[in-house]
N, C-alpha and C positions, 0 to 999 in steps of 0.2 A: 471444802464443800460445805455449804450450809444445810442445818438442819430444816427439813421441812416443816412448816406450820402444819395446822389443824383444815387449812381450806384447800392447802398445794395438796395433801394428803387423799382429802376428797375429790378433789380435781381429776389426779392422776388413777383413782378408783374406778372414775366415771368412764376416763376416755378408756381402761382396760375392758369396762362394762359393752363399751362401744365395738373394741376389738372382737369379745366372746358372740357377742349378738350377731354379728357380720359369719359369724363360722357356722350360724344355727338356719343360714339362707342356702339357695338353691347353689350348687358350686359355681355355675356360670355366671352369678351375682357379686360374689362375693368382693370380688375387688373391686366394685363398686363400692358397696355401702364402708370398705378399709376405706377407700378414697373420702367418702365425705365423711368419713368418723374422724381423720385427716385433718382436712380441709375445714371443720367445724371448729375443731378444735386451735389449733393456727393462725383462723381468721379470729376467734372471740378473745380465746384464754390467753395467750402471747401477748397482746396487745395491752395488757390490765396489767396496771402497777400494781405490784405484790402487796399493798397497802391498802387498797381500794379495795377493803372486806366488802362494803353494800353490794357493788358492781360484781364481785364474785360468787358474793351469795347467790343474787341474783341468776347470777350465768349458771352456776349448777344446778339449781331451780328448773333454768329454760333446759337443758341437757337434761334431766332428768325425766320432763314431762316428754321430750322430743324419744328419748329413746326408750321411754315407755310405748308410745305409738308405735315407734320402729320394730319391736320384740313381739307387735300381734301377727301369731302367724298368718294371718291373711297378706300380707309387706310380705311380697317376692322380690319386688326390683325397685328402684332409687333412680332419679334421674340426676345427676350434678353437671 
């Protein structure tokens, strides 16, 4: 198995970040927002050659701001 870089590192941070946030919603949400923490993560990150630092950057960038918005407790529910 390889060792992770510096961005997989970050990467894998964010989507945990994603995990813990989904626990801090209403219980009858909650497999929602797993779902497009998911679904986010699969459609962007998966997709990116492990080499294409810019385009990663970037994506934890968008991940980042996105689930800043998602952490305001006023975000009960997630439509996917």
């Amino acid at each position: 198995m390889r060792k992770l870089n510096g961005l997989q590192k970050q990467a894998l941070a964010l989507y945990k970040e994603y995990i813990r946030m989904a626990y801090t919603k209403p219980v009858e949400n909650q497999v929602k927002f797993r779902k497009y923490s998911k679904q986010l993560f699969v459609e962007k990150f998966n997709k990116v050659d492990r080499k294409d630092f810019s385009t990663i950057e970037y994506l934890i960038r968008f991940g980042t701001r996105k689930l800043e918005a998602l952490q305001n407790k006023h975000v009960k529910d997630i439509n996917i």
